[in-house]
mmCIF file of the N, C-alpha and C atoms, coordinates in Angstrom:
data_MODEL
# 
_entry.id   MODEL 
# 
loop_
_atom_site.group_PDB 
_atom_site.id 
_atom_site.type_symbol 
_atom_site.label_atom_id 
_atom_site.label_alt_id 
_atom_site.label_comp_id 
_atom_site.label_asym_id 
_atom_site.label_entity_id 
_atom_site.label_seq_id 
_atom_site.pdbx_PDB_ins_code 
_atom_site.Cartn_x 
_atom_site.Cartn_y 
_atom_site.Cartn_z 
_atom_site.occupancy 
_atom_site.B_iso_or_equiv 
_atom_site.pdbx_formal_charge 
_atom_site.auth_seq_id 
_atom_site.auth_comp_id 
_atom_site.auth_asym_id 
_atom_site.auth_atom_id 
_atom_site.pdbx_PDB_model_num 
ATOM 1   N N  . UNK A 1 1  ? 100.350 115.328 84.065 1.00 0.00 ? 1  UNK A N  1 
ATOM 2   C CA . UNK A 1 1  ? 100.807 115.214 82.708 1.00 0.00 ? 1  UNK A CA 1 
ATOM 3   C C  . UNK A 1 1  ? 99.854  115.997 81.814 1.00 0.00 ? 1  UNK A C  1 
ATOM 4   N N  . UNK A 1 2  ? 100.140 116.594 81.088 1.00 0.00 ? 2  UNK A N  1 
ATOM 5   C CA . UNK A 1 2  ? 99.702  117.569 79.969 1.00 0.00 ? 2  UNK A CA 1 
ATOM 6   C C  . UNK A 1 2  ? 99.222  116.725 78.599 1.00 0.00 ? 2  UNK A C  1 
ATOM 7   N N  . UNK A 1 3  ? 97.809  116.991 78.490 1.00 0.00 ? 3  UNK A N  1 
ATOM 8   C CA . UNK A 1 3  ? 97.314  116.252 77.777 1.00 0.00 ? 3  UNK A CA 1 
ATOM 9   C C  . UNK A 1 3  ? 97.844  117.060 76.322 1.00 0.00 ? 3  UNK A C  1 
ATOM 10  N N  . UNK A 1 4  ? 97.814  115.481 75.759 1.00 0.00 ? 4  UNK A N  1 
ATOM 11  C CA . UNK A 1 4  ? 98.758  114.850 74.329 1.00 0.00 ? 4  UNK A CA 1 
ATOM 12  C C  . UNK A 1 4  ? 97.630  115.018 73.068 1.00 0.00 ? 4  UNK A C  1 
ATOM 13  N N  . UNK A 1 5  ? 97.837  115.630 72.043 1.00 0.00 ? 5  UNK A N  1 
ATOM 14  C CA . UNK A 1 5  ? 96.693  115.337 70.972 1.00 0.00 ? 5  UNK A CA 1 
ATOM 15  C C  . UNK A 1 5  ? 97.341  114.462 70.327 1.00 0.00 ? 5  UNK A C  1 
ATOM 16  N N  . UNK A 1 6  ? 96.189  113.813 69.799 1.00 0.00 ? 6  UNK A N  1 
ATOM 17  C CA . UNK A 1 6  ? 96.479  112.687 69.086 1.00 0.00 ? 6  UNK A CA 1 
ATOM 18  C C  . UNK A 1 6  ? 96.768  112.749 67.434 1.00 0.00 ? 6  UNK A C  1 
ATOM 19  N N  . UNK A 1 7  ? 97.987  112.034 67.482 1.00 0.00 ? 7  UNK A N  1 
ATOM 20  C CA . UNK A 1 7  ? 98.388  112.666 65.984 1.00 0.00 ? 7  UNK A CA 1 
ATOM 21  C C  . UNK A 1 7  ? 97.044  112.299 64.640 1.00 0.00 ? 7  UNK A C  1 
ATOM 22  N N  . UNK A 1 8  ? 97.538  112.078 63.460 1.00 0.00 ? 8  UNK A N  1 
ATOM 23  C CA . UNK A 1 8  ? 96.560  111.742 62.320 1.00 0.00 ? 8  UNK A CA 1 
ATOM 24  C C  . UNK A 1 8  ? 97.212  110.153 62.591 1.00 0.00 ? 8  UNK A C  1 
ATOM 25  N N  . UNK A 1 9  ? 96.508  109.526 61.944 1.00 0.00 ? 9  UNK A N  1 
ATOM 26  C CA . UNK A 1 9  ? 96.729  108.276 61.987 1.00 0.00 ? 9  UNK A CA 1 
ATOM 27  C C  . UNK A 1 9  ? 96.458  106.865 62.903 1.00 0.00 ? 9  UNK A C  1 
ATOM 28  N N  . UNK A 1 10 ? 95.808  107.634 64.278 1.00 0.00 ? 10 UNK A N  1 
ATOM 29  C CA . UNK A 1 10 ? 96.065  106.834 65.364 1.00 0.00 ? 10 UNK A CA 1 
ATOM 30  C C  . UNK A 1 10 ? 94.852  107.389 65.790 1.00 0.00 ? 10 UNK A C  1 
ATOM 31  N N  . UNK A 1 11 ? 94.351  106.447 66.677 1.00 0.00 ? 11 UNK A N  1 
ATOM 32  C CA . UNK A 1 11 ? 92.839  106.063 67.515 1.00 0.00 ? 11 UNK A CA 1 
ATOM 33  C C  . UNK A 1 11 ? 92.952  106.805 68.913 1.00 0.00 ? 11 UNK A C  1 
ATOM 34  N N  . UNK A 1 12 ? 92.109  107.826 69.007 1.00 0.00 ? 12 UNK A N  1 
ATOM 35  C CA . UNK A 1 12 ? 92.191  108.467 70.109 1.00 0.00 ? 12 UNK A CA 1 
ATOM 36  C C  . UNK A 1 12 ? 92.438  107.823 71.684 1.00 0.00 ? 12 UNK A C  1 
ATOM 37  N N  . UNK A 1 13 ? 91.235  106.861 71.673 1.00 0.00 ? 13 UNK A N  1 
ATOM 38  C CA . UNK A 1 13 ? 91.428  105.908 72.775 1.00 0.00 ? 13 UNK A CA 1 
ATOM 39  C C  . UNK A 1 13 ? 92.698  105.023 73.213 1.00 0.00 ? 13 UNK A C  1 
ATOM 40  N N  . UNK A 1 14 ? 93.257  104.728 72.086 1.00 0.00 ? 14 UNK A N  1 
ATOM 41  C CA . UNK A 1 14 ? 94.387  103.885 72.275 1.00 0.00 ? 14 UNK A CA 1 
ATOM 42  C C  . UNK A 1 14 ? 95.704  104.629 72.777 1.00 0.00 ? 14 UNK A C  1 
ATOM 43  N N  . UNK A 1 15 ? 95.809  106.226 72.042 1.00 0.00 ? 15 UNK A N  1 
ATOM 44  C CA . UNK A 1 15 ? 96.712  107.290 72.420 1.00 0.00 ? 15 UNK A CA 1 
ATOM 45  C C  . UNK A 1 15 ? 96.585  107.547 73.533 1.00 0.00 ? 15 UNK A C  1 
ATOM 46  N N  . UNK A 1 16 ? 95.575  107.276 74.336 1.00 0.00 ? 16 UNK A N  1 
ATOM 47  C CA . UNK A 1 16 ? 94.652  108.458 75.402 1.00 0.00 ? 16 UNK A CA 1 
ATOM 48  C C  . UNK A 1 16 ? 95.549  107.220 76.667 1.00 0.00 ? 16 UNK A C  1 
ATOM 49  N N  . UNK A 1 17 ? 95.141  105.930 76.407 1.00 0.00 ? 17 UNK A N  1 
ATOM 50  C CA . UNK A 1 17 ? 95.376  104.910 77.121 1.00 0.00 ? 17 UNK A CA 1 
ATOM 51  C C  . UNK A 1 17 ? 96.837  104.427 76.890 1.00 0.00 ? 17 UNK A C  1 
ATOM 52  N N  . UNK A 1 18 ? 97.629  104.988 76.313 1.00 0.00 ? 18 UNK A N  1 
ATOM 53  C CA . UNK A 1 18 ? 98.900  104.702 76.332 1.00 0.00 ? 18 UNK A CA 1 
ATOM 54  C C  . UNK A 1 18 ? 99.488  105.334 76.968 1.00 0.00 ? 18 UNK A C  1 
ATOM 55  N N  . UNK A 1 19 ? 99.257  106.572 76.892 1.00 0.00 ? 19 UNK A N  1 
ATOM 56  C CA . UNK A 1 19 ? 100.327 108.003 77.645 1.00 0.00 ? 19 UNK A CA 1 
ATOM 57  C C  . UNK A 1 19 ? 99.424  108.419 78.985 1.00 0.00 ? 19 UNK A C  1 
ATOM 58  N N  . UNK A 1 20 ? 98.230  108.074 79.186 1.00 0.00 ? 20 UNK A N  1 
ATOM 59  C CA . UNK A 1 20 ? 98.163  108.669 80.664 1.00 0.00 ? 20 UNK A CA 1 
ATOM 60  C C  . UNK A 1 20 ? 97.220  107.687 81.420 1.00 0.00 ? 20 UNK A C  1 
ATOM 61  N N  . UNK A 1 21 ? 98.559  107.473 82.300 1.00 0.00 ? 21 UNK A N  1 
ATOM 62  C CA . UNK A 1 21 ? 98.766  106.241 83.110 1.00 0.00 ? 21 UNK A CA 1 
ATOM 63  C C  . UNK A 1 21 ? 97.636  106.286 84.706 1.00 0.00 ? 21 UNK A C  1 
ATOM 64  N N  . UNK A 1 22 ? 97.188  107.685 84.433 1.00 0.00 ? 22 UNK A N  1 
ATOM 65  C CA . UNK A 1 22 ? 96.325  107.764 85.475 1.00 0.00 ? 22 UNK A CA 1 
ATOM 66  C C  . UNK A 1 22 ? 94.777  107.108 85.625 1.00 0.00 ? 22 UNK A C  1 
ATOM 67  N N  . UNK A 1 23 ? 95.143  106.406 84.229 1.00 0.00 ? 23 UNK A N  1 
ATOM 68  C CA . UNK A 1 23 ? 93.383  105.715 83.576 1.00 0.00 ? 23 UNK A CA 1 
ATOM 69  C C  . UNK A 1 23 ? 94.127  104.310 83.993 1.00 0.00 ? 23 UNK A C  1 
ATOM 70  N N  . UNK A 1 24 ? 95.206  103.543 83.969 1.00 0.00 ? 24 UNK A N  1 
ATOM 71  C CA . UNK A 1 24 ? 95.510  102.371 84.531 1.00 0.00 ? 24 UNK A CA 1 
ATOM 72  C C  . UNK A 1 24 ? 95.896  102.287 86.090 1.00 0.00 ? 24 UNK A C  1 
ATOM 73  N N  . UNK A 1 25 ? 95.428  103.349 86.712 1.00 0.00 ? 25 UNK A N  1 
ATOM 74  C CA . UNK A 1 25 ? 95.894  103.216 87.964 1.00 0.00 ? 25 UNK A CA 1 
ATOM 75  C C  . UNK A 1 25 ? 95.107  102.286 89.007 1.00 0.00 ? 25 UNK A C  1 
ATOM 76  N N  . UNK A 1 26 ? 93.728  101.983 88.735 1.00 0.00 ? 26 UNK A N  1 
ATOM 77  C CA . UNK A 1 26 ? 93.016  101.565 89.836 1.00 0.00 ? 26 UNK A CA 1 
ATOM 78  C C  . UNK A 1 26 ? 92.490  100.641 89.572 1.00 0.00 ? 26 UNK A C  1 
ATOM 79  N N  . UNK A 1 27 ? 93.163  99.857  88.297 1.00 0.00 ? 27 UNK A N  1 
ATOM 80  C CA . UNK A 1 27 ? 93.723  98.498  88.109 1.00 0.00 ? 27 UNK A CA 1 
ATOM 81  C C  . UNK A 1 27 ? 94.438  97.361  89.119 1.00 0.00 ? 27 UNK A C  1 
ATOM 82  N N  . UNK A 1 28 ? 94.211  96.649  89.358 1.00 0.00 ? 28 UNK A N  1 
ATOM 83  C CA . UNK A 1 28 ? 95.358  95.791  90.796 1.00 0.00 ? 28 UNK A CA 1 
ATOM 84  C C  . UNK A 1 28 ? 96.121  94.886  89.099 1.00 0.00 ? 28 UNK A C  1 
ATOM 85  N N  . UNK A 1 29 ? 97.371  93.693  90.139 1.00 0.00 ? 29 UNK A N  1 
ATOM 86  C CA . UNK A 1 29 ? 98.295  93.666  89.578 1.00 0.00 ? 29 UNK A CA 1 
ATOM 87  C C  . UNK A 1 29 ? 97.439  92.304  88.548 1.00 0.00 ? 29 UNK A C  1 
ATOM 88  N N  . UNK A 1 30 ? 97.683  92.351  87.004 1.00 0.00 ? 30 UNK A N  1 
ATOM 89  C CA . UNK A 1 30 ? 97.449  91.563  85.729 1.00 0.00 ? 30 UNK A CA 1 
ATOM 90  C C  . UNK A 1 30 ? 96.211  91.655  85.942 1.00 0.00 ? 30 UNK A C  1 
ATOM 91  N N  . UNK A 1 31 ? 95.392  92.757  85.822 1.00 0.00 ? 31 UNK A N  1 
ATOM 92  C CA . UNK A 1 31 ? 94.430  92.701  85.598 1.00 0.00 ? 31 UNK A CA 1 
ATOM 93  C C  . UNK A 1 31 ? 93.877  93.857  84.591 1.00 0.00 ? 31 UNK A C  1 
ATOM 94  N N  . UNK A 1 32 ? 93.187  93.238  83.875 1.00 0.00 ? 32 UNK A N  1 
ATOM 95  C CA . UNK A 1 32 ? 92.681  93.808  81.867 1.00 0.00 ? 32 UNK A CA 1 
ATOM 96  C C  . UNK A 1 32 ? 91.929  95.487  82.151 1.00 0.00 ? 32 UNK A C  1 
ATOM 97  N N  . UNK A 1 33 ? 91.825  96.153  81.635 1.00 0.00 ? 33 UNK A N  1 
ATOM 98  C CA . UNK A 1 33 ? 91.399  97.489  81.214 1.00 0.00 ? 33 UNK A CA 1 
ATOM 99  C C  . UNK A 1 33 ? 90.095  96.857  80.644 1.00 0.00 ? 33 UNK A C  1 
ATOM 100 N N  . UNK A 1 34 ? 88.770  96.977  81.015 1.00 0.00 ? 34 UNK A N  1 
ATOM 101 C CA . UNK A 1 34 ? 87.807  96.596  80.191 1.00 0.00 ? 34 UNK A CA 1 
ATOM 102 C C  . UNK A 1 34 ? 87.726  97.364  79.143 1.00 0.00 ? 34 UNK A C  1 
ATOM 103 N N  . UNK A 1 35 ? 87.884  98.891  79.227 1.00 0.00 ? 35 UNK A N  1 
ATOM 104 C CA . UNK A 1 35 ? 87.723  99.466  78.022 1.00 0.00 ? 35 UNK A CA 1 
ATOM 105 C C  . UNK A 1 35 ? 88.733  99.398  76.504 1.00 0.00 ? 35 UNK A C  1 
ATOM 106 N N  . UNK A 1 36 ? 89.815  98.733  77.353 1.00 0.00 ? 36 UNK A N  1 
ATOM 107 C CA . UNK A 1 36 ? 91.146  98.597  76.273 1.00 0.00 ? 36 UNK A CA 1 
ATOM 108 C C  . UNK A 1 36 ? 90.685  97.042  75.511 1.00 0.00 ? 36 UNK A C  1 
ATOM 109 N N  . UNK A 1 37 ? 90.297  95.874  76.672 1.00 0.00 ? 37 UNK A N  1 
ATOM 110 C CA . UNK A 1 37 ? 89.795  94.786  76.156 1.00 0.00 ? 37 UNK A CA 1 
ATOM 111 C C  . UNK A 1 37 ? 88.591  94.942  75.242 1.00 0.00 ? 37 UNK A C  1 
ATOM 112 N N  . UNK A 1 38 ? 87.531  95.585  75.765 1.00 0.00 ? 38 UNK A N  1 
ATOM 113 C CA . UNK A 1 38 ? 86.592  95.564  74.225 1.00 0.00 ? 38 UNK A CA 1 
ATOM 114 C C  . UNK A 1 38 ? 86.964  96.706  73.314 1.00 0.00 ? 38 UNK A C  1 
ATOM 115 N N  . UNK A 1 39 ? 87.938  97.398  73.195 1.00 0.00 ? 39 UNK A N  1 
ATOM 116 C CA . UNK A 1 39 ? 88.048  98.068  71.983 1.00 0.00 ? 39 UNK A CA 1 
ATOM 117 C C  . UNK A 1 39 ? 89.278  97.221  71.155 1.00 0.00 ? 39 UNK A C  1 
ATOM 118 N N  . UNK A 1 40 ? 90.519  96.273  71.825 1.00 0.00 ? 40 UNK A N  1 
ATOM 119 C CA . UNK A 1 40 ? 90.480  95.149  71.004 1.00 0.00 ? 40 UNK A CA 1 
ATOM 120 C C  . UNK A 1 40 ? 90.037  94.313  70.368 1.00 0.00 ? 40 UNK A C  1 
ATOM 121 N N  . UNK A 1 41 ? 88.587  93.968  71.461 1.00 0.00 ? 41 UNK A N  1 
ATOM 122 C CA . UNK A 1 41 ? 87.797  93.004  70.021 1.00 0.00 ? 41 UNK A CA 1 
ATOM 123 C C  . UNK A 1 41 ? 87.099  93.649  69.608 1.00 0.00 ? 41 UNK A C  1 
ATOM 124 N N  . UNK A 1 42 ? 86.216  94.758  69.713 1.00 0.00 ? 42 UNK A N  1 
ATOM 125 C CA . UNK A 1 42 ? 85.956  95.266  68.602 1.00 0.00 ? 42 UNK A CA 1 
ATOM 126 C C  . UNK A 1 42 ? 86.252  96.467  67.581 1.00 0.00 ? 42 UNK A C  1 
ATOM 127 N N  . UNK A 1 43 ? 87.690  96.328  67.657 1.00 0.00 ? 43 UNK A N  1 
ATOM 128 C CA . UNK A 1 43 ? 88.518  97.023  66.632 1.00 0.00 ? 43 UNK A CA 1 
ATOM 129 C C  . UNK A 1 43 ? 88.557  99.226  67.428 1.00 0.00 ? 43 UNK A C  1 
ATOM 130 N N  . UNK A 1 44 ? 88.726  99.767  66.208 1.00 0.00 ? 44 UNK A N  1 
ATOM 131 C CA . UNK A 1 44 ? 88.954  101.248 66.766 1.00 0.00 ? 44 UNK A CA 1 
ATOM 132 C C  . UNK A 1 44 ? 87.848  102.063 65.687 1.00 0.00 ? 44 UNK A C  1 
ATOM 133 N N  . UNK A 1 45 ? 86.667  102.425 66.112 1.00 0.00 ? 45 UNK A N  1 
ATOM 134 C CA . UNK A 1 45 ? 85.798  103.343 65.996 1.00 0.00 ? 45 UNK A CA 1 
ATOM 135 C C  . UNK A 1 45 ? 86.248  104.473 65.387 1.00 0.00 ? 45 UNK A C  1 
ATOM 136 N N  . UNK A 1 46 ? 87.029  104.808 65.932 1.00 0.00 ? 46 UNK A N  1 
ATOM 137 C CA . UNK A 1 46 ? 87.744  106.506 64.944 1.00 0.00 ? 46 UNK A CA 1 
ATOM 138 C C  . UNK A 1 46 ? 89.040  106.506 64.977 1.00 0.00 ? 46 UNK A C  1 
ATOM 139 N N  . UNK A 1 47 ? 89.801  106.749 63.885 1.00 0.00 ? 47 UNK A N  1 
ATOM 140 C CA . UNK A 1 47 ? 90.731  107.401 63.534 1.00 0.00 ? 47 UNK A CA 1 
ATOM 141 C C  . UNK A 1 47 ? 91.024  108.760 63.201 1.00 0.00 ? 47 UNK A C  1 
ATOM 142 N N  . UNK A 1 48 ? 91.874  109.043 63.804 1.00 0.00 ? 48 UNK A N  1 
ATOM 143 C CA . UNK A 1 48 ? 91.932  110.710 63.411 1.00 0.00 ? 48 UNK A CA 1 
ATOM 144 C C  . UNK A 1 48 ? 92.205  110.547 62.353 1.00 0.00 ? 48 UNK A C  1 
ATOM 145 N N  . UNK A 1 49 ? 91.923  111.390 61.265 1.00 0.00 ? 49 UNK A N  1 
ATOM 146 C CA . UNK A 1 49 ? 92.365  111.931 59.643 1.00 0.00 ? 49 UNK A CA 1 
ATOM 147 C C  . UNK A 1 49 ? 93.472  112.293 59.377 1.00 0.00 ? 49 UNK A C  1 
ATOM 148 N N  . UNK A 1 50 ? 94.143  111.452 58.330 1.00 0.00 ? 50 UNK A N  1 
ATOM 149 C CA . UNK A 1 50 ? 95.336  112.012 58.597 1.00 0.00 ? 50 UNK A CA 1 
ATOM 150 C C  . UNK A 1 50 ? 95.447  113.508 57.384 1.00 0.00 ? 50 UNK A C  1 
ATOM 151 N N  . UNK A 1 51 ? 96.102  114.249 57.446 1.00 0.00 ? 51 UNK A N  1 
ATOM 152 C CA . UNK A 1 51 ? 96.355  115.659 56.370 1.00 0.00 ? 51 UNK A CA 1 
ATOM 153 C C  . UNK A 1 51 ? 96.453  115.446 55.213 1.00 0.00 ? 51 UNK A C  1 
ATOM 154 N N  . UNK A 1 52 ? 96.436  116.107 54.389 1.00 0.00 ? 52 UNK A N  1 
ATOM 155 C CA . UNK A 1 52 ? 96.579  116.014 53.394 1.00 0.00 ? 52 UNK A CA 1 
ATOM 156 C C  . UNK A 1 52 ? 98.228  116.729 52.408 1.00 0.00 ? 52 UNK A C  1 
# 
């Protein structure tokens, strides 16, 4: 899959971890993304800018 830029408005990590499924792969079955779990609790670090 052909990496996606992330529009304005939206958190790189969260884009990054939505669309490429190759970062949830080596996950077994109901089990948490540590990096997705602590950037839920502690919120999103960067936002891309959106234009003007």
């Amino acid at each position: 899959m052909a990496a996606q830029q992330t529009p304005p408005g939206q958190c790189p990590q969260c884009w990054q971890h939505a669309y490429d499924k190759s970062i949830h792969r080596r996950l077994g079955p109901r089990e948490d993304c540590p990096e997705c779990v602590d950037h839920m609790v502690n919120g999103h670090p960067y936002i891309v800018p959106k234009g003007r």
